[in-house]
NUZARO-752123 format. One line per field, with one value per atom (N, C-alpha, C): residue number from 1; atom name; x, z, y. Coordinates in pm, whole numbers, plus 32768, in hexadecimal, padded with zeros to 4 digits. Each point is the difference from the previous one (the first is absolute). Example, Ala and Ser with C-alpha at 12.3 -4.5 7.8 and 13.67 -1.06 7.14 Angstrom:
2
pos = (1 / 1 / 1 / 2 / 2 / 2)
site = (N / CA / C / N / CA / C)
x = (8527 / 7FA7 / 805A / 7FDD / 8052 / 7FB3)
z = (830C / 8000 / 8000 / 7FB8 / 8006 / 8049)
y = (7DC7 / 8077 / 8078 / 8069 / 8077 / 806D)
***
This chain:
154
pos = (1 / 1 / 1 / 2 / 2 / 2 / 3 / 3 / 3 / 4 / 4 / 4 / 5 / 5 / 5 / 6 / 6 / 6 / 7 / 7 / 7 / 8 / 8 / 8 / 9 / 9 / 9 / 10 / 10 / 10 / 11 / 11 / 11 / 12 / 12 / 12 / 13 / 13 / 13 / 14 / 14 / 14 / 15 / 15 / 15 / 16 / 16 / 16 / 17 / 17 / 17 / 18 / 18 / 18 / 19 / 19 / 19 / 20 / 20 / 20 / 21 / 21 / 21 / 22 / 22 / 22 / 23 / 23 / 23 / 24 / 24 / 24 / 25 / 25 / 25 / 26 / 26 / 26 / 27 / 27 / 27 / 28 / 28 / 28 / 29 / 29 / 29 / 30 / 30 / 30 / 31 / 31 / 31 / 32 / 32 / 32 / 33 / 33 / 33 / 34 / 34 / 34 / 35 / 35 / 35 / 36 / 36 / 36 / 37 / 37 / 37 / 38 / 38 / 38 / 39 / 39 / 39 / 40 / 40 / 40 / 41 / 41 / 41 / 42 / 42 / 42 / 43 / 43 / 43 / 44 / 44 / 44 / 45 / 45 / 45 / 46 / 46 / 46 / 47 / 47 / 47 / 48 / 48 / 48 / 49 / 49 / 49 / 50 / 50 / 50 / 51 / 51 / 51 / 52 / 52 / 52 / 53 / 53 / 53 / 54 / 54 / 54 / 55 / 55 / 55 / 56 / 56 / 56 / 57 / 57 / 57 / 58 / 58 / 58 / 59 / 59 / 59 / 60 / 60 / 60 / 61 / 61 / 61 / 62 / 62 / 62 / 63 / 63 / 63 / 64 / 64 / 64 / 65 / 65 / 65 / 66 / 66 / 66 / 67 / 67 / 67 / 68 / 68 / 68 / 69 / 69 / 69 / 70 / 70 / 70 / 71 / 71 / 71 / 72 / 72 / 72 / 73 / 73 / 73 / 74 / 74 / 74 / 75 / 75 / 75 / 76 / 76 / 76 / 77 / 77 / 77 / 78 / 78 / 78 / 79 / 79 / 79 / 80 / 80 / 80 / 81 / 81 / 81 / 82 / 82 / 82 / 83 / 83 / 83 / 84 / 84 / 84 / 85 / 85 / 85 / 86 / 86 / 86 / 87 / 87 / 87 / 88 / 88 / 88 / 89 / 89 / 89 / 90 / 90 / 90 / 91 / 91 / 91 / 92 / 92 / 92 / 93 / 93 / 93 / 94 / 94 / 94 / 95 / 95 / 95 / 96 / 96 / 96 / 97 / 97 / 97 / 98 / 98 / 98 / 99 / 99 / 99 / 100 / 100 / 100 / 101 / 101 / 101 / 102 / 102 / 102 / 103 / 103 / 103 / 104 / 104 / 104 / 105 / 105 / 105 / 106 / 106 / 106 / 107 / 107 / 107 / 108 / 108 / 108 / 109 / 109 / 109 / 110 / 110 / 110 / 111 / 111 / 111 / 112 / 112 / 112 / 113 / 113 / 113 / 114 / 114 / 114 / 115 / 115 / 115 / 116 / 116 / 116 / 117 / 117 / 117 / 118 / 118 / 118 / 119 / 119 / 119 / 120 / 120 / 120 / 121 / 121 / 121 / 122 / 122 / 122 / 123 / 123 / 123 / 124 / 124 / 124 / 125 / 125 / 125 / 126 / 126 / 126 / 127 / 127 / 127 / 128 / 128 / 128 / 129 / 129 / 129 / 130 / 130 / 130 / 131 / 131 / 131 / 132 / 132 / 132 / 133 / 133 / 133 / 134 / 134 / 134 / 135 / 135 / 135 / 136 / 136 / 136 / 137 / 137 / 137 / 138 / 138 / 138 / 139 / 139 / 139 / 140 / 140 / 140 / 141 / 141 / 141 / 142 / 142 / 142 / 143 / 143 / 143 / 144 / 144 / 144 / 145 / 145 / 145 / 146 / 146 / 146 / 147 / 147 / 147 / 148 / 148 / 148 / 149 / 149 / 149 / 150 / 150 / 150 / 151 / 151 / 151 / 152 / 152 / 152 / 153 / 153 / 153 / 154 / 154 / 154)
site = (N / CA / C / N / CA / C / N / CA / C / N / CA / C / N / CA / C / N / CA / C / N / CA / C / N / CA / C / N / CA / C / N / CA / C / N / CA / C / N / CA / C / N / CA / C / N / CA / C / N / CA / C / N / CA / C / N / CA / C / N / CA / C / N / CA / C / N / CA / C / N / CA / C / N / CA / C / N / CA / C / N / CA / C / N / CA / C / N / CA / C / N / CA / C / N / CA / C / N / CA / C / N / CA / C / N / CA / C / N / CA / C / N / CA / C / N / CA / C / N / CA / C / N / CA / C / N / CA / C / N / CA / C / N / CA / C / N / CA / C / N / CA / C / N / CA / C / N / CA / C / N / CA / C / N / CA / C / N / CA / C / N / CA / C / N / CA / C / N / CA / C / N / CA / C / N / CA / C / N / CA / C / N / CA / C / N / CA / C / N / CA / C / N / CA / C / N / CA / C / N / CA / C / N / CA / C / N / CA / C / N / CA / C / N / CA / C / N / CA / C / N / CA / C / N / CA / C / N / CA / C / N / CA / C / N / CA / C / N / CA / C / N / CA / C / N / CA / C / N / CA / C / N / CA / C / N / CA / C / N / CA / C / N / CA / C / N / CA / C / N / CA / C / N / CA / C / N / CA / C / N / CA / C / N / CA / C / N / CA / C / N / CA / C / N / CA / C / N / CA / C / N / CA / C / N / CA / C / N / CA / C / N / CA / C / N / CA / C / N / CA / C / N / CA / C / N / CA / C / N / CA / C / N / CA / C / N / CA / C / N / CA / C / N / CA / C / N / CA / C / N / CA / C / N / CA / C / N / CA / C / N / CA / C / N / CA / C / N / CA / C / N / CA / C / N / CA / C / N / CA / C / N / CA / C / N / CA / C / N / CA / C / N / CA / C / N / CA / C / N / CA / C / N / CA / C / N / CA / C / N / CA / C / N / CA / C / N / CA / C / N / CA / C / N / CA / C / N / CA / C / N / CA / C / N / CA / C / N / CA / C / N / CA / C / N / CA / C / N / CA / C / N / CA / C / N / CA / C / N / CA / C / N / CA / C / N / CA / C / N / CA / C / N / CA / C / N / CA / C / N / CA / C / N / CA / C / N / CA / C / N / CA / C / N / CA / C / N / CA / C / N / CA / C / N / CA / C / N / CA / C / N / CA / C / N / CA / C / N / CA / C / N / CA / C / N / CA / C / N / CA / C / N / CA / C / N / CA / C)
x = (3EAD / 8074 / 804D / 8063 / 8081 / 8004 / 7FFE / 800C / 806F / 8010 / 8062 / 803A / 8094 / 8054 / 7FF2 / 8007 / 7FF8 / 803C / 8040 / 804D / 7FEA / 8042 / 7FEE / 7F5F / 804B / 7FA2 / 7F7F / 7FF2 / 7F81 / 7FD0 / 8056 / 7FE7 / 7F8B / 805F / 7FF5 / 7F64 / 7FDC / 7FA6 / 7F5C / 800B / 7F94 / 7FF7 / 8040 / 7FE7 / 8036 / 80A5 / 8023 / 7FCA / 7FC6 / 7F96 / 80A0 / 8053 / 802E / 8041 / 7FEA / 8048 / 8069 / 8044 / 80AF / 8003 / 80A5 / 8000 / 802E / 802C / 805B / 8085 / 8028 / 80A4 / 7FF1 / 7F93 / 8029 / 7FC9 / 7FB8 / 7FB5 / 8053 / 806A / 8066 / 8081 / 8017 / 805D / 7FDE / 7F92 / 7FDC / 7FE7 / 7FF0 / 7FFD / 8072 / 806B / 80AB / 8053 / 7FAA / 7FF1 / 7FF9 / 7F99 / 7FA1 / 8056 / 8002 / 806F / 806C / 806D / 806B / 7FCC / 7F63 / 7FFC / 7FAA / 7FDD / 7FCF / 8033 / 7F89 / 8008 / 7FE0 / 801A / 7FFC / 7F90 / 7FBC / 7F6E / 801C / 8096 / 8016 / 7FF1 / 8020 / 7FB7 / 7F95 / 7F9B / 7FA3 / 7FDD / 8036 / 7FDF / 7FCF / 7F9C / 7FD4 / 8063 / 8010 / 8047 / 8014 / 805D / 7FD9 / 7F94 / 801C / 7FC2 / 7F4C / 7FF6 / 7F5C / 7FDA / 7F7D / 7FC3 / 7FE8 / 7FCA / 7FD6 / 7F88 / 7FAC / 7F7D / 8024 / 805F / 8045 / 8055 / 8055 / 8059 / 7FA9 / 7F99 / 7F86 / 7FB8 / 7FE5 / 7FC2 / 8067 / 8081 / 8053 / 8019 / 8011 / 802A / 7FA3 / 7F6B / 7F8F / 8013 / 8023 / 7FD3 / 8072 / 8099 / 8050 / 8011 / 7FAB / 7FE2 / 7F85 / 7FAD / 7FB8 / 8006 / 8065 / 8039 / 8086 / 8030 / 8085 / 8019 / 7F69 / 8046 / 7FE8 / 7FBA / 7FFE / 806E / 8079 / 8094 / 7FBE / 7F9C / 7FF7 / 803F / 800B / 8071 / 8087 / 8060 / 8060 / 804F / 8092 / 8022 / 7FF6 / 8004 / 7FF8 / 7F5D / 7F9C / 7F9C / 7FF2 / 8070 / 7FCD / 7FE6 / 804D / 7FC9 / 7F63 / 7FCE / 7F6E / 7FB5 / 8016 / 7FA9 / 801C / 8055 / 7FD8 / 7FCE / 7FF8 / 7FC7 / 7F57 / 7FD0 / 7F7E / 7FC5 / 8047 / 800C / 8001 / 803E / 8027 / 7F4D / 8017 / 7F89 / 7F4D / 8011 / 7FAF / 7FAE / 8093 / 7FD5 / 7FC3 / 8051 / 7FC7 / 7F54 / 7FFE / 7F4F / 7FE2 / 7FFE / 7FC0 / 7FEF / 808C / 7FFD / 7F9A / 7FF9 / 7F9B / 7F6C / 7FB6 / 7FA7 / 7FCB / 8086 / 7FD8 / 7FD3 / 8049 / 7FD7 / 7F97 / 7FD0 / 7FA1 / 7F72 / 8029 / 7F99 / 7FDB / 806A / 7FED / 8003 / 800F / 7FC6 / 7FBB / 7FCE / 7F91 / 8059 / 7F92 / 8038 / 7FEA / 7FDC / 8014 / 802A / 8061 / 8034 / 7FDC / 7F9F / 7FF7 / 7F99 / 7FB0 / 7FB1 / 8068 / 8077 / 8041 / 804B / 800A / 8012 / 807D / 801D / 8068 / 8062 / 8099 / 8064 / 802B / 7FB2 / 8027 / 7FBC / 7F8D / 7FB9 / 805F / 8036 / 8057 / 8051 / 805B / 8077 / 7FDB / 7F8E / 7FD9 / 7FEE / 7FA9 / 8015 / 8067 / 805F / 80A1 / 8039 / 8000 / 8033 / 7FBA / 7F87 / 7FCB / 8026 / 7FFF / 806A / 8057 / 8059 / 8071 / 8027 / 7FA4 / 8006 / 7FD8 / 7FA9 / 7FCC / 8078 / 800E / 808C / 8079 / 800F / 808F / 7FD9 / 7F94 / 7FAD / 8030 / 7F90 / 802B / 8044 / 8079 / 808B / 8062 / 7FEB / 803E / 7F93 / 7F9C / 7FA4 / 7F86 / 7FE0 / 7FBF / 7F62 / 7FF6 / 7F3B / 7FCC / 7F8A / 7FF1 / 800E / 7FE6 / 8010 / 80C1 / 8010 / 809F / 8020 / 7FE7 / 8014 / 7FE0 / 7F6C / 7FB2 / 802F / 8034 / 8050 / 809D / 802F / 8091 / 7FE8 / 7F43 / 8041 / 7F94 / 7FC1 / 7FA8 / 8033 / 8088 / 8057 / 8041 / 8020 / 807B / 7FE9 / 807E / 8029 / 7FE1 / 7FE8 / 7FD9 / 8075 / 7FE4 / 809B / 7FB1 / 7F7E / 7FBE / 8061 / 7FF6 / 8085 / 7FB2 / 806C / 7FDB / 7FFB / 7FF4 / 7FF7 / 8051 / 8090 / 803F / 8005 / 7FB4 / 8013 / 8077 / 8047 / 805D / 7FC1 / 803D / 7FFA / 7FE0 / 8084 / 7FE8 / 7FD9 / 7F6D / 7FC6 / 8011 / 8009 / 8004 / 7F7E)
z = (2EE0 / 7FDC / 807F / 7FE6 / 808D / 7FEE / 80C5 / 8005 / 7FCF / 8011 / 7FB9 / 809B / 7FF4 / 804E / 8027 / 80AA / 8024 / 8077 / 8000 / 804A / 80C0 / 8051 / 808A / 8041 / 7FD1 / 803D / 7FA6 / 7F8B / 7FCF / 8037 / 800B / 8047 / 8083 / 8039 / 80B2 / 7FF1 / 7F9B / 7FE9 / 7FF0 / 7FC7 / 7F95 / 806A / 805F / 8082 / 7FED / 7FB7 / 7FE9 / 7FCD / 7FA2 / 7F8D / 7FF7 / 7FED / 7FCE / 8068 / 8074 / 808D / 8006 / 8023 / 7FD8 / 80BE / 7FE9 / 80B6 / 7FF5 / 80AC / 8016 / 7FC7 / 7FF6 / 7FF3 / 7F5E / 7FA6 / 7F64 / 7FE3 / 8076 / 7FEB / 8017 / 8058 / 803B / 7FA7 / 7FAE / 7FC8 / 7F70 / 7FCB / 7F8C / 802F / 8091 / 8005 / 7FDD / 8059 / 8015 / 7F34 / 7FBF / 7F65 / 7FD8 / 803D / 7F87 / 802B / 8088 / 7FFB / 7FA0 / 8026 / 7F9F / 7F85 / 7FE8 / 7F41 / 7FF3 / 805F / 8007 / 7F95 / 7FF5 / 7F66 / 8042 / 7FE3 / 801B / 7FB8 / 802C / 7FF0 / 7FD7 / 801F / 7FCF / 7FA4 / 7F87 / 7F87 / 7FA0 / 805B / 7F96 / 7F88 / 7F93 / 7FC5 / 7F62 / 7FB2 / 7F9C / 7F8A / 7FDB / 7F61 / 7F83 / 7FED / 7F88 / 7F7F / 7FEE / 7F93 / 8012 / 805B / 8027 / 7FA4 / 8007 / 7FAA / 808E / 7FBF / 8075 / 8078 / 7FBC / 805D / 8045 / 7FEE / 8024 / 807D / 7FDE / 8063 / 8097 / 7FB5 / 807D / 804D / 7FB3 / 8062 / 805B / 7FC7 / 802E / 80B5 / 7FF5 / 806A / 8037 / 7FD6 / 804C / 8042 / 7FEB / 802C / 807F / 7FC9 / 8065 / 806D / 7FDC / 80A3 / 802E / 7FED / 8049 / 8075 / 7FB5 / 802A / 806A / 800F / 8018 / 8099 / 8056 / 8086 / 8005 / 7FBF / 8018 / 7FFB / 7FCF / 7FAB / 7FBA / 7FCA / 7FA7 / 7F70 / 7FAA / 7FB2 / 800F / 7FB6 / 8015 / 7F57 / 8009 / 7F7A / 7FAC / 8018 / 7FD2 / 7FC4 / 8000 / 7FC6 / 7FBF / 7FCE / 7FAD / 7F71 / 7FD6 / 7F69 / 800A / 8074 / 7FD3 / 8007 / 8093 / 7FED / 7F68 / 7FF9 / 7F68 / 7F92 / 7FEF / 7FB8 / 801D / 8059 / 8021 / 7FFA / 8013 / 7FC5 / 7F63 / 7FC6 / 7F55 / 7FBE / 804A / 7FE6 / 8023 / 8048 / 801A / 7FA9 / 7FDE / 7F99 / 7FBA / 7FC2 / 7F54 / 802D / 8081 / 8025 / 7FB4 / 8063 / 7FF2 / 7F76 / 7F9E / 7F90 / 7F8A / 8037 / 7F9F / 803B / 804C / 806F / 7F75 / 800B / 7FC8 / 7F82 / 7F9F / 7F90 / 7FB3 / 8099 / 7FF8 / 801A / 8044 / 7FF7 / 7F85 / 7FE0 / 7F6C / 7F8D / 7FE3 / 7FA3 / 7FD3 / 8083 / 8013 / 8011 / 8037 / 8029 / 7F3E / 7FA3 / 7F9D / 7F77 / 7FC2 / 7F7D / 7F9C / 7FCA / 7F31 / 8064 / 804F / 8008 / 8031 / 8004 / 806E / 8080 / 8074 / 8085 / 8006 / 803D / 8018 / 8064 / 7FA4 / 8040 / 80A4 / 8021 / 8080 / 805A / 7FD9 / 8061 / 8036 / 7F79 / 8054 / 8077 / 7F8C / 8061 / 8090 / 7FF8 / 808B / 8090 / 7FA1 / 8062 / 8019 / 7FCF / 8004 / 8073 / 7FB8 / 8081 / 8076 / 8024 / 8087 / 802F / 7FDE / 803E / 802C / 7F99 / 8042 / 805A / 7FCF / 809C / 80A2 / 7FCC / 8067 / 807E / 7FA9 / 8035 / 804D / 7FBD / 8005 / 8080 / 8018 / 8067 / 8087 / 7FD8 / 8072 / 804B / 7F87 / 802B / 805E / 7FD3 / 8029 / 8060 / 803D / 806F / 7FE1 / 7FB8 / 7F8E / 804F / 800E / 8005 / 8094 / 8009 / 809C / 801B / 7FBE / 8015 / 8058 / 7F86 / 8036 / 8074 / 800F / 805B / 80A1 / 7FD9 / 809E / 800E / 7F83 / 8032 / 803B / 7FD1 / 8069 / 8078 / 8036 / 8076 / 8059 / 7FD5 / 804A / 8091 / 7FDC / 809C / 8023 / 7FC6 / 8010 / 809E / 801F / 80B2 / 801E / 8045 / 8002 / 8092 / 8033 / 802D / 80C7 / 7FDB / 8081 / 8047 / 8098 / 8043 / 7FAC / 802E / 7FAA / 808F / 804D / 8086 / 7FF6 / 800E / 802A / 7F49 / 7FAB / 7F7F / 7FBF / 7FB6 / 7FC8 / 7F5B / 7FAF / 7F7D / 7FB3 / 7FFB / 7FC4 / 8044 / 7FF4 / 8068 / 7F9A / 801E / 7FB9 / 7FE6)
y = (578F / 804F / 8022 / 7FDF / 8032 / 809F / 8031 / 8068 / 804B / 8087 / 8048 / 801D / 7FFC / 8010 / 809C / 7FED / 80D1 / 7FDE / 809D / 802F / 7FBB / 801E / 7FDD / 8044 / 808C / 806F / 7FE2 / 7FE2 / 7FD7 / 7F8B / 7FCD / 7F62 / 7FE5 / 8079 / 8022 / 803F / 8041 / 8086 / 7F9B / 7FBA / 7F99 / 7F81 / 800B / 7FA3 / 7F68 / 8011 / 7F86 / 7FA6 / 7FF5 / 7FCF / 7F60 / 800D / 7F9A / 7FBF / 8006 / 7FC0 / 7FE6 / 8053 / 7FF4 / 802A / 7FC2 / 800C / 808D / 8005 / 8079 / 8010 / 7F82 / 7FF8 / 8016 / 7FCB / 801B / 80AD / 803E / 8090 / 8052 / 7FD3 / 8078 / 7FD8 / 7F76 / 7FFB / 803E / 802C / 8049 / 8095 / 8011 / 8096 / 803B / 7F9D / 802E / 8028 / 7FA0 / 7FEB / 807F / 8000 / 8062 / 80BB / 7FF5 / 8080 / 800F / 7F9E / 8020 / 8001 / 7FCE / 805C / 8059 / 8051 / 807B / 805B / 803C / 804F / 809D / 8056 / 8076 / 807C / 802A / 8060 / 8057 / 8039 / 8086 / 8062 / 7FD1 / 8008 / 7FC6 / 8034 / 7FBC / 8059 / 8029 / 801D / 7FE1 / 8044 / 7FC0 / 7FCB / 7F98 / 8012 / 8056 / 8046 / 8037 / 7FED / 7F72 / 7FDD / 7FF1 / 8028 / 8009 / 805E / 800B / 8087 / 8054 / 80AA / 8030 / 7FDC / 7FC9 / 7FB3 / 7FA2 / 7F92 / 7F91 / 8065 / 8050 / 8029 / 8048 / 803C / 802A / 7F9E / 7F8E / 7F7A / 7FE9 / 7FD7 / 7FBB / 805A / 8090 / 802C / 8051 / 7FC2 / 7FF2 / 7F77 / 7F9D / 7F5E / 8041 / 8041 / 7FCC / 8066 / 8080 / 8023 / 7FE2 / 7FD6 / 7F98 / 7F62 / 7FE8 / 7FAE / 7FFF / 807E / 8042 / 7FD1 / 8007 / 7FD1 / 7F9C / 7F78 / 7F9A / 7F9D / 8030 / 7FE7 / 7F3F / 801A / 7F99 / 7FF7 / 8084 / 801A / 802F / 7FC7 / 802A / 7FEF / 8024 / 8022 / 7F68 / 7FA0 / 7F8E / 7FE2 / 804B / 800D / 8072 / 8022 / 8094 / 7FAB / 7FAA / 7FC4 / 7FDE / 7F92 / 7FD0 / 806C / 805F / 806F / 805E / 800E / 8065 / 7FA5 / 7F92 / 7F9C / 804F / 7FBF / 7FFA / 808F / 8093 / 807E / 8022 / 7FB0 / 7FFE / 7FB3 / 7F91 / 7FA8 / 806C / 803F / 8049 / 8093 / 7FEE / 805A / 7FFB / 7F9B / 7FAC / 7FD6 / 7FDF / 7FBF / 80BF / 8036 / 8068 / 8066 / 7FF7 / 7FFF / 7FA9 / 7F6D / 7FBD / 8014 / 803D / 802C / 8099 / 8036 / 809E / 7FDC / 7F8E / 7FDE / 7FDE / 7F9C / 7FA7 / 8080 / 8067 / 804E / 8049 / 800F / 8080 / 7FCE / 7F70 / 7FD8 / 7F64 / 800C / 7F6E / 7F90 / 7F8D / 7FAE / 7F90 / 8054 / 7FAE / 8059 / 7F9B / 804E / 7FE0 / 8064 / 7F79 / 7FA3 / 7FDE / 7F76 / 7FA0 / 802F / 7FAC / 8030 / 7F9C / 8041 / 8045 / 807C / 8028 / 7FDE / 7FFF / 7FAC / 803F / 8067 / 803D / 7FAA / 7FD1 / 7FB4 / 7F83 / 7FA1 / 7F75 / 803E / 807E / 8066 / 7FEE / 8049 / 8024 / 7F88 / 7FA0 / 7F71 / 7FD4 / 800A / 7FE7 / 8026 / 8084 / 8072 / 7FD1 / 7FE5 / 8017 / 7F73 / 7F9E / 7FD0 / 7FC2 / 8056 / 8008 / 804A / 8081 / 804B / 7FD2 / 7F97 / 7FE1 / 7FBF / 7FA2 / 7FB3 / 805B / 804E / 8066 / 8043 / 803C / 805F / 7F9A / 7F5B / 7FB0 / 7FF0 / 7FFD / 7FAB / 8097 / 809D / 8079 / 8005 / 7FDC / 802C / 8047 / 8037 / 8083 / 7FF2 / 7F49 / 7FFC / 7FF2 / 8033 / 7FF6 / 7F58 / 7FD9 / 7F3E / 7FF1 / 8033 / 7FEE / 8048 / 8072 / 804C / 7F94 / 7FF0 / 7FC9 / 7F78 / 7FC8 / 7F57 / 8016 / 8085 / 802F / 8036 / 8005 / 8059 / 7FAE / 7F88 / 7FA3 / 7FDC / 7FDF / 7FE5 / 803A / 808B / 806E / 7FFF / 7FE5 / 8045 / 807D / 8045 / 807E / 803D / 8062 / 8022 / 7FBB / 7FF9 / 7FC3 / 7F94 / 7FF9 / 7FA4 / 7F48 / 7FC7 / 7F6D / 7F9D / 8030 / 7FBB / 7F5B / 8053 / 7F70 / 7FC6 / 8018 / 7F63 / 8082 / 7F73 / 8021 / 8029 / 803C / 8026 / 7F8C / 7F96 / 7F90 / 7F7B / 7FFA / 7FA4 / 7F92 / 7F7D / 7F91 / 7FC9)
***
């Protein structure tokens, strides 16, 4: 399966996983500014429920100095907030009235495999799992001097 296209700075971060030179790293950095998206408001969607709106701005001050979110992820993140719920809603169900109905299995159980994941995915793809986390920061530059190498080494 072909990789999924990421940013410079992800690029730069994950240790150039796809060997791109300098000239195509700095011509997608120069890119990727002019479509800079703005952090300012991150705030929840209305249409969230209240538990959804508490994850959500739990995930995003957590996340707040890493500027890995920004307003252009407020849809998937409240997705994966909405979705969370419902896990945890078919969870409460599945407790209080078995995992079987009548001699047959209860429909919270498929629910639930569903949900997880898709959550799983969603978590991935917004940063959420330590997996993801430690594959963005395997090569992260750190503010340490770089003795002489440039950013985008070929």
């Amino acid at each position: 399966m072909a990789r999924q296209v990421m940013n410079s700075k992800l690029q730069m971060m994950l240790g150039n996983p796809n060997n791109k030179t300098k000239k195509e790293l700095h011509r997608r950095q120069k890119n990727e500014q002019k479509l800079a998206v703005s952090a300012e408001n991150m705030e929840p969607p209305a249409w969230l429920s209240p538990g959804a709106k508490t994850e959500f701005k739990r995930i995003v001050g957590l996340f707040e100095k890493t500027e890995v979110f920004n307003e252009a992820d407020i849809s998937e993140l409240a997705v994966y907030c909405d979705l969370l719920m419902e896990y945890k809603s078919a969870n409460m169900r599945l407790k209080k009235h078995g995992r079987d109905n009548d001699g047959k299995p209860n429909p919270d159980i498929r629910l639930k495999m569903q949900l997880s994941q898709r959550l799983d995915a969603l978590a991935r793809n917004l940063g959420l799992t330590p997996t993801a986390r430690a594959s963005m920061a395997i090569n992260m530059k750190g503010d340490e001097t770089n003795d002489g190498e440039d950013d985008f080494d070929d």
